[in-house]
N, C-alpha and C positions, 0 to 999 in steps of 0.2 A: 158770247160774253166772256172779255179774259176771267183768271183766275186773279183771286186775291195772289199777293206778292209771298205773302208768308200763309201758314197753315199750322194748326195746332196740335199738339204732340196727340192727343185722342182721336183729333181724326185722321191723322197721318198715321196710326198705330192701325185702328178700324180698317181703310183705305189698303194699308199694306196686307192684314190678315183675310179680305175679300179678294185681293187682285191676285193673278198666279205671276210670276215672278217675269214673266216676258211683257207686264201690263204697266208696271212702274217700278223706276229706277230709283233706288236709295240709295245717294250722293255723296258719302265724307267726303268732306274738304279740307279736313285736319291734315296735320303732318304724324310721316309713319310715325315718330313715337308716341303723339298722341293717340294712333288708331290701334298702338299696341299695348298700350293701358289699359283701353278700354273703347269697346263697337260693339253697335248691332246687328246682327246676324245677316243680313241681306245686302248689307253695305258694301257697296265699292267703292276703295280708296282712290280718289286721285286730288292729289295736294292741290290747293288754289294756287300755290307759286307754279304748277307744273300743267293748268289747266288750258293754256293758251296754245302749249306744244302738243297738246295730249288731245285737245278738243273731237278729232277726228273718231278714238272709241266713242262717242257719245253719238255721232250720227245713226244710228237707228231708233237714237230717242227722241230724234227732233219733234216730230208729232206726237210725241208718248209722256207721259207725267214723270215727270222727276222731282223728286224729294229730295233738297240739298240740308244736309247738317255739319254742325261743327260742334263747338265746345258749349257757346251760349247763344248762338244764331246771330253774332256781329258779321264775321268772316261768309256764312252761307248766304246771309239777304247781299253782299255785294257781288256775291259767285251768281244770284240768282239772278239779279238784274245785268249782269253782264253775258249770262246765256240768253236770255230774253234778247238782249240788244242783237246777239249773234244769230235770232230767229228762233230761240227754244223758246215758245212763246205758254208753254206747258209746267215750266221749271216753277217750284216753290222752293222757299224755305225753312225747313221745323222752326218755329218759335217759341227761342230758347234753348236751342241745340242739343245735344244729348243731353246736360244737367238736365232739363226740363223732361225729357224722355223719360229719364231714369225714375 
């Protein structure tokens, strides 16, 4: 059964505090100055404008959970359903992005 498309900042929090860090991947999609404002600690940046060129760091997560965030979870559910499309059939999006995180 797939995964819902998006996922909630409690169980994405729970999720990441059970899993060890090679189990799932926490996605910014922001841009570096938004990710130098302010990130969660696990997170690895790489920009939606830059994720087309860059897709290929993400192959060892093709069959692994990833957790995409951004500011308010507009910019991550389009990141999410375009990794889905590219086969990450794993990919979520926090809902509500960091704000909600926070």
């Amino acid at each position: 059964m797939a995964l819902p498309a998006e996922i909630e900042p409690v169980e994405a929090a729970s999720l990441l505090a059970a899993s060890a860090p090679g189990d799932c991947l926490l996605l910014d999609c922001r841009t570096t100055e938004e990710y130098a404002t302010a990130k969660i600690g696990r997170a690895q940046l790489i920009p939606m404008q830059d994720l087309p060129e860059r897709i290929g760091e993400l192959e060892a997560w093709r069959d692994r959970r990833i957790i995409v965030h951004c500011h308010h979870g507009v910019r991550s559910l389009r990141v999410t359903n375009w990794l889905r499309e590219q086969g990450f059939a794993e990919a979520q999006s926090l809902r509500g992005g960091i704000e909600a995180w926070s």
